[in-house]
C-alpha positions in Angstrom: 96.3 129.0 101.3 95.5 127.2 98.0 92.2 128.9 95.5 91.1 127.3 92.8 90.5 130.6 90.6 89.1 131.3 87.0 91.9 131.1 84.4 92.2 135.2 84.2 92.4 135.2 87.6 95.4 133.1 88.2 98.6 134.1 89.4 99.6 130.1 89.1 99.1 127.9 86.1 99.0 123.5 86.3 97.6 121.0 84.3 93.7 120.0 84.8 92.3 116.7 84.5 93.7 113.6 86.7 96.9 115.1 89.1 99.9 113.3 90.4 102.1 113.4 93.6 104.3 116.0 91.3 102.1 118.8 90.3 100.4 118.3 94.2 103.3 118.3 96.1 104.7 121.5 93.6 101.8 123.5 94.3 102.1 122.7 98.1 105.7 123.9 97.8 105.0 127.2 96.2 102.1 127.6 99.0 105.1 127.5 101.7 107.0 130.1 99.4 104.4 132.5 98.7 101.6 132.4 100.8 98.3 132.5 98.8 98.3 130.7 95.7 95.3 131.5 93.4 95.7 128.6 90.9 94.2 127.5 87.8 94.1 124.3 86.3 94.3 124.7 82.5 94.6 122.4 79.5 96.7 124.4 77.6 98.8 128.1 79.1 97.5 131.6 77.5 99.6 133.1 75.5 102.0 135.8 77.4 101.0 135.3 80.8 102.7 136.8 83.9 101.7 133.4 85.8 104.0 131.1 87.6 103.4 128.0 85.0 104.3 124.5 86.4 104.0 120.9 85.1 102.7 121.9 81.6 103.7 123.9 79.3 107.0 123.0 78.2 108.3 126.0 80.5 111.3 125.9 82.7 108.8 124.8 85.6 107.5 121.8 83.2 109.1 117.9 82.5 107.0 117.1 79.1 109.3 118.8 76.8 111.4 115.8 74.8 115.1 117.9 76.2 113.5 118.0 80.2 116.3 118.4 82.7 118.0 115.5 83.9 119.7 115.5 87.1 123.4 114.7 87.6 122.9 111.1 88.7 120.6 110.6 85.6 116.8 110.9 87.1 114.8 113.4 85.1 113.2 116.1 87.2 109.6 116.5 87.5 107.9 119.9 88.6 108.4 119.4 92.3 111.9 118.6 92.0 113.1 121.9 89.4 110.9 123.6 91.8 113.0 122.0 94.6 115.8 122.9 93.2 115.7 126.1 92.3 113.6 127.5 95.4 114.2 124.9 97.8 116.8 126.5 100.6 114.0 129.7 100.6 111.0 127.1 101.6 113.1 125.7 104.7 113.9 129.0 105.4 110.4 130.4 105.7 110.4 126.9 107.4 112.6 128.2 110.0 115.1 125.2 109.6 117.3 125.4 106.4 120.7 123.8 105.8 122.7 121.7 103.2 122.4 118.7 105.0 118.4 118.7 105.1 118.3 120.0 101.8 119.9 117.2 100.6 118.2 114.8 102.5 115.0 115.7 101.6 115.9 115.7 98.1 117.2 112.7 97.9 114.8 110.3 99.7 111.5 113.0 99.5 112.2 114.7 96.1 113.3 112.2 94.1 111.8 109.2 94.6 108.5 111.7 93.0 110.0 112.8 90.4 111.5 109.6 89.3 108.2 107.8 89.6 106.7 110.5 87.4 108.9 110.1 84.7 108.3 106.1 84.6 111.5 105.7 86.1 111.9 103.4 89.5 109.4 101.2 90.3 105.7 101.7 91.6 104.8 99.7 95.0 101.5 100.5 97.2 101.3 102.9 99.9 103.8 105.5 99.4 103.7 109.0 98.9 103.4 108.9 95.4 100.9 106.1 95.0 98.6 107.9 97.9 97.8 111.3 95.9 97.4 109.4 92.7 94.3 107.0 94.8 93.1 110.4 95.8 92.1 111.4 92.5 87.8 111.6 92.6 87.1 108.1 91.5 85.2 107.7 87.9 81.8 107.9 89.8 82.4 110.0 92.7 80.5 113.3 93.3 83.2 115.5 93.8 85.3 117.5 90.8 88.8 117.0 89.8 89.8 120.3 91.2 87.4 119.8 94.2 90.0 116.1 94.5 93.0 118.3 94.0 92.6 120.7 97.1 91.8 118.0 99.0 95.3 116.1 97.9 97.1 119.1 98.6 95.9 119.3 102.2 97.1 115.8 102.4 100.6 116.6 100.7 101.3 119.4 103.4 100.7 117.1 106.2 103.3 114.5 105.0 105.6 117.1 103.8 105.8 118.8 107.5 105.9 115.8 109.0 108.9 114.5 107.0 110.6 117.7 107.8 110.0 117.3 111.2 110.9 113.3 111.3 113.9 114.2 109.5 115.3 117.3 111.9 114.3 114.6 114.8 116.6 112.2 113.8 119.6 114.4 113.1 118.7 115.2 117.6 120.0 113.9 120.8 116.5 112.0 120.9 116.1 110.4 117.1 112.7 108.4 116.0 112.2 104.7 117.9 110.9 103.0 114.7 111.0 99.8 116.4 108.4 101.2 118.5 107.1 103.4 115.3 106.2 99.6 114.0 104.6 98.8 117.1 102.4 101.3 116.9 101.5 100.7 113.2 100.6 97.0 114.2 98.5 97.8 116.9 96.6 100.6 114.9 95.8 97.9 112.1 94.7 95.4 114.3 92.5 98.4 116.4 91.3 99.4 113.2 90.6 96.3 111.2 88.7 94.5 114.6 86.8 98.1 114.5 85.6 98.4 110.8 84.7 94.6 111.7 82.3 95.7 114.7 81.1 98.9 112.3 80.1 96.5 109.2 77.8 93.9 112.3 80.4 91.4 111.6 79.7 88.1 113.8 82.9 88.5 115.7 84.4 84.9 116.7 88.0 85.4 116.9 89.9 88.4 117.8 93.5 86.7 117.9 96.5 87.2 115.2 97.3 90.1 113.4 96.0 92.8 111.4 96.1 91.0 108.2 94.8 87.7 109.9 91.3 89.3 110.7 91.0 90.7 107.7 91.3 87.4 106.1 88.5 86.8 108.2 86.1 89.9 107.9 87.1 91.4 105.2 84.7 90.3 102.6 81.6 91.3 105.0 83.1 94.2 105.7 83.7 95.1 102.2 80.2 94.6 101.7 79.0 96.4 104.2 80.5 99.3 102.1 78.3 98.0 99.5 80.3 96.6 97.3 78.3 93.9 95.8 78.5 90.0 97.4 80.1 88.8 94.2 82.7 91.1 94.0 83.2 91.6 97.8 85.9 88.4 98.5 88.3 90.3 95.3 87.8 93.9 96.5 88.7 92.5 100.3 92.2 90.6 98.4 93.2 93.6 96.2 92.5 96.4 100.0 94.9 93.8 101.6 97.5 93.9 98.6 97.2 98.2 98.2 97.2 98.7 102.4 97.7 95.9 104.9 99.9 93.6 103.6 102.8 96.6 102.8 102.1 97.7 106.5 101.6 94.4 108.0 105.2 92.8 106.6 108.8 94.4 106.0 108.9 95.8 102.9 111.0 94.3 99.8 114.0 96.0 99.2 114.4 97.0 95.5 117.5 98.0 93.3 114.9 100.6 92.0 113.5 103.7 93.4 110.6 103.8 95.0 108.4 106.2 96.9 108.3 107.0 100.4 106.5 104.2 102.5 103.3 105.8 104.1 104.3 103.8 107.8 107.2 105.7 108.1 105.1 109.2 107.5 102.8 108.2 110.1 105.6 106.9 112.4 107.2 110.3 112.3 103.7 111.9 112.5 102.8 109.9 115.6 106.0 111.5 117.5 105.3 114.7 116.4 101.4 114.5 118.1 99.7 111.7 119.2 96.6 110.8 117.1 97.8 112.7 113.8 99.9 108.9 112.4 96.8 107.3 112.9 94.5 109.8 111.8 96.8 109.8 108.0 96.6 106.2 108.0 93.0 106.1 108.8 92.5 108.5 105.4 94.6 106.2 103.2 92.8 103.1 104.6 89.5 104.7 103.9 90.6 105.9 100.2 92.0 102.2 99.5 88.4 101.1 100.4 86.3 103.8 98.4 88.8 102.6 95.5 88.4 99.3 95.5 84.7 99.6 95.4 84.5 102.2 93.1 86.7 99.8 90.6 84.6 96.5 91.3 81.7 98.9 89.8 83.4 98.9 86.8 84.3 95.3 86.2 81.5 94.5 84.2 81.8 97.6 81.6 85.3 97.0 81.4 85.1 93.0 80.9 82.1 94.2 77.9 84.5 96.1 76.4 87.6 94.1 76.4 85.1 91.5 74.4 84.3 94.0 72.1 87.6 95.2 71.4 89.2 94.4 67.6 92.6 94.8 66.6 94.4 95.1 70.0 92.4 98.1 70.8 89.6 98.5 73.2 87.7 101.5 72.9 85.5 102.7 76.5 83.3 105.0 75.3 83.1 106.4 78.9 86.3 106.6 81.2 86.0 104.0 84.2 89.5 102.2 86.0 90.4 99.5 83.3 93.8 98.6 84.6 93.1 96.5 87.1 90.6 94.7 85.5 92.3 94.2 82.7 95.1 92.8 83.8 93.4 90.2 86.0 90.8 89.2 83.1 90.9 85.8 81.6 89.7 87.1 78.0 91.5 86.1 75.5 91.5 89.9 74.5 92.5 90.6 77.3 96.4 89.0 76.7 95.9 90.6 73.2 95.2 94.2 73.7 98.0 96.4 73.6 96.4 100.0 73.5 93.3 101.5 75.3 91.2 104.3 73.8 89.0 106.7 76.2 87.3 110.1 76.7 90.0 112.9 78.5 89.2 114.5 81.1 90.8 117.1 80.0 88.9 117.2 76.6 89.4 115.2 73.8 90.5 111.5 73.7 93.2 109.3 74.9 95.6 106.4 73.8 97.3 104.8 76.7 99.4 101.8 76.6 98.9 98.5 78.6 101.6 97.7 81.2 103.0 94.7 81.1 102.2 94.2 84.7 100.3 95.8 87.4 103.6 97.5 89.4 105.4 98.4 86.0 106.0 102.0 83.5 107.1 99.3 80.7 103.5 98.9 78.2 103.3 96.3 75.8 103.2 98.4 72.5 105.3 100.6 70.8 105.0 104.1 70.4 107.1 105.6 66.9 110.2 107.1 68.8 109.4 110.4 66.3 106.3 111.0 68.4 107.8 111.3 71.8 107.7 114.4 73.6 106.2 116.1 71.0 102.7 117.8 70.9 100.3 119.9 68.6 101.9 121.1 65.2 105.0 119.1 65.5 103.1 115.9 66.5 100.5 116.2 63.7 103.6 116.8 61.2 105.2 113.8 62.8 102.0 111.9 62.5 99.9 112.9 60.0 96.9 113.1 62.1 95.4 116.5 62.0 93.9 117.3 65.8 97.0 115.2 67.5 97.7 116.9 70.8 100.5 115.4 72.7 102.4 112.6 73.3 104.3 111.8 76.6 108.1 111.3 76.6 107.9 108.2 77.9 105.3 107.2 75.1 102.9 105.0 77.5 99.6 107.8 76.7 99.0 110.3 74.3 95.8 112.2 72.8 94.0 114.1 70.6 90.8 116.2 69.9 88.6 114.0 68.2 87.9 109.9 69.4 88.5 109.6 65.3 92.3 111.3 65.5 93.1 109.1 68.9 92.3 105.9 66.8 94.2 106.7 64.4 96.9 107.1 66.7 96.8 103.7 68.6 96.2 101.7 65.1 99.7 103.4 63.9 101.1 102.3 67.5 99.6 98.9 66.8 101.1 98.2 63.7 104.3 100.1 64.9 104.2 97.4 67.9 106.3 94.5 66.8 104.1 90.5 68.4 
């Protein structure tokens, strides 16, 4: 079982603020080796503690260090995958079904693919494993806490992580996975579903034929504002639920020379085999989440598209955090195309630079972080930079921070002039 405890509490230490499919899936790991896990989520680890650290702290458990491990085939680890590898055989043991073979396996298309897509390395596409715990994040108006979000992730994480253990072992049987049939069932549970959030939002139902993604075309607007996103914004929110959920499911995915997490149809394939109801019953969580997104961010549009106007010297400043990305990226400002760097409040304390991406579905940002800054945090950073309250910088140099909103600026103006137009 997974408690959030007070810091001097803790026997396990992670970073606070927003999480990832890393430090989730880690913690859900150690659960499976240890039993209870009273955890803390801390900004910065105590001097001399006995805890089991992870993903912070520049420990042996951590991937933010400028030296982090790189595996053999030249992916960097990320917390789930050192703790993978060092404890991994022990967790299919308590498991009750360790060998080589499934090791490897699940380190290789489970393992992996997270901690590549951590690191900015791969390439990001909707509805995987990875992309999933990151939508589940509370949203920048929702009620519930970030840790309140995390536990909540993690009970999601061991569902998919059992069930990918189990769809695995299944196809080494006598009796392996149908996933011709596995698809079957995912198009008749969009097509059930979609027809059903169309009856729930008093759509005027005239045509139940096509597919999944062919009704939505058709009620997905009214049904988009029947969970109150507002008319305007309702026909975009219904385009960018299609583009996160149903088109992935509803076509055969792309196949890319770059990593890439594991799809969420095949979890719920294998999770359908293992007990009728419990495929549907994931996908019907990640639908959900897709739609609470999407409306959460059309909230937003019109602070973010003030902001972008205001913004001077390829920097926009939100003076409170809301999800710019997406907005961004699809404004037709003119500062819009000319921002490179995007300044907001942490929630984690402090402020934040974070680089643009070039696109929505890419690591690579459009400015240039000094390569003396990378990796580094606190006393080295602010010798490297000259800023007094600098915190950290990421190795891959897309976001950084410091203390004060006045130390972050001067941060992304050095990465703006540092950025070559």
């Amino acid at each position: 079982m997974i408690t959030i405890v007070k810091e001097e509490e803790a026997k396990f230490l992670t970073h606070n603020g927003p999480f990832h499919a890393d430090d989730v899936f880690a913690t859900v790991l150690l659960e499976k080796l240890y039993g209870d896990i009273a955890l803390a989520r801390v900004s910065d680890v105590p001097e001399n503690t006995d805890a089991f650290v992870y993903d912070i702290g520049f420990g042996k458990y951590d991937h933010h260090q400028e030296d982090k491990a790189l595996r053999e085939n030249g992916i960097h680890y990320s917390s789930i995958g050192l703790i993978w590898r060092d404890f991994g055989h022990e967790i299919l043991k308590k498991m009750g079904c360790d060998s080589e073979d499934l090791y490897d396996d699940l380190d290789d298309t489970f393992i992996l693919p997270i901690d590549a897509l951590d690191n900015g390395e791969g390439k990001r596409i909707p509805a995987t494993v990875t992309s999933v715990i990151a939508m589940s994040n509370p949203f920048w108006n929702s009620p519930i806490t970030p840790d309140e979000g995390f536990l909540k992730a993690c009970d999601i994480a061991r569902t998919l992580f059992d069930v990918y253990v189990y769809g695995t072992l299944k196809d080494y049987s006598d009796q392996p996975i149908d996933y011709d049939e596995g698809y079957s069932f995912i198009d008749e549970y969009l097509y059930n579903t979609v027809l059903k959030k169309a009856e729930e939002a008093d759509c005027f139902i005239y045509n139940e034929e096509g597919a999944a993604i062919d009704l939505w075309e058709e009620y997905g607007e009214d049904i988009m504002k029947a969970y109150g996103t507002l008319n305007a914004k309702a026909g975009g929110a219904a385009h960018n639920v299609a583009k996160m959920f149903l088109n992935p499911l509803s076509y055969e995915r792309d196949e890319y020379d770059e990593i890439t997490g594991t799809p969420i149809e095949i979890l719920a394939i294998m999770a359908e085999n293992k007990e009728a109801g419990l495929g549907a019953k994931i996908l019907d969580q990640v639908f959900d989440t897709c739609i609470d997104s999407e409306k959460s961010r059309m909230e937003s549009i019109d602070y973010i598209e003030e902001r972008i106007d205001l913004s001077e010297n390829h920097i926009i400043v939100l003076e409170s955090f809301a999800p710019w990305k997406g907005t961004l990226l699809a404004s037709v400002s003119p500062k819009a195309a000319e921002a490179d760097v995007v300044v907001f409040p942490s929630s984690r304390g402090g402020w934040n630079f974070q680089g643009i991406p070039v696109s929505s579905d890419a690591f690579e940002v459009r400015c240039k972080v000094p390569e003396a800054w990378l990796g580094k945090r606190d006393e080295e950073l602010q010798e490297a930079t000259g800023i007094a309250d600098a915190m950290f910088v990421h190795p891959g140099g897309f976001i950084g921070g410091a203390k004060s909103f006045e130390g972050a600026m001067k941060m992304a103006q050095a990465i703006v002039k540092n950025t070559e137009r």
